[in-house]
N, C-alpha and C positions, 0 to 999 in steps of 0.2 A: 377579520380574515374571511375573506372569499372561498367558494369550493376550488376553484384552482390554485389559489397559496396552498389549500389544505393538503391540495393531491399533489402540488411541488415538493412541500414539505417528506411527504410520502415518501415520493420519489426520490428524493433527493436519498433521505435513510437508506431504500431501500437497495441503493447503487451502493452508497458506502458498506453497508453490512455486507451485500451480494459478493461485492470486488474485495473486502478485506477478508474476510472467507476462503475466496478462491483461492488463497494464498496457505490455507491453512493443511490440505492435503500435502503437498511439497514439502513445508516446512516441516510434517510430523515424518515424513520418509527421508529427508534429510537430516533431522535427528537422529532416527534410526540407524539409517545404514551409513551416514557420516562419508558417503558418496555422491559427488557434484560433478559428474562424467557431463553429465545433458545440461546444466545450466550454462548459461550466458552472463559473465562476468558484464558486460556491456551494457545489455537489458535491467541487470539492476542498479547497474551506476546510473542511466538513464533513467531510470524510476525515479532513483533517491534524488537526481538533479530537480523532476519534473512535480516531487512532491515537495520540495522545497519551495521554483518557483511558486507553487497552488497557494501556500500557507504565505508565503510573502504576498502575491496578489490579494491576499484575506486584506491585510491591511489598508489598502484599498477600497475594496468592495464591501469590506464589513462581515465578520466573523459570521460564520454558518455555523451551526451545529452537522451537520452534513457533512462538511469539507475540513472542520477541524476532528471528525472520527475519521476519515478517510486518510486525512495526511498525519494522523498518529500512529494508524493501525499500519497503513499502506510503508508510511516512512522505518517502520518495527522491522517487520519482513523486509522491506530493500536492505536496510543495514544488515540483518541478520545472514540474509542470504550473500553479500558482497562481502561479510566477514566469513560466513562460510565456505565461497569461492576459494578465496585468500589460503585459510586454513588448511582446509581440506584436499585440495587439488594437487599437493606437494607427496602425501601418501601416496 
């Protein structure tokens, strides 16, 4: 492996973790306060669509370690949040 696999590799983690995180302030204040005034019902249907395509493109392309934490983590939070759209927004 070359120094650019190396720093792909990197990079690639460093999106997955970066982007599955980003996800993780909302979902602890959506816990909490069991309030989903500001989300977008749409945006995470869209997610969950786009993280499905990603994981079926794997088969394809061939399984990344990158893109199989991404569309675990990423796919967690979309369902989570479309379940909590659902739930919550009827209070």
């Amino acid at each position: 492996m070359d120094t650019l696999d190396t720093l792909g590799y990197i990079c690639g983690f460093l999106y997955a973790a970066i982007f599955c995180i980003s996800y993780v302030p909302q979902f602890i204040k959506t816990r909490k306060t069991k309030k989903v005034d500001g989300l977008s019902l749409n945006m995470f249907l869209l997610s969950l669509l786009a993280y499905t395509c990603l994981f079926l493109y794997q088969f394809h392309i061939g399984f990344q370690p990158a893109l199989i934490i991404n569309c675990a983590l990423g796919g967690f939070f979309s369902i989570y949040f479309v379940y909590a759209i659902i739930r919550y927004s009827n209070d």
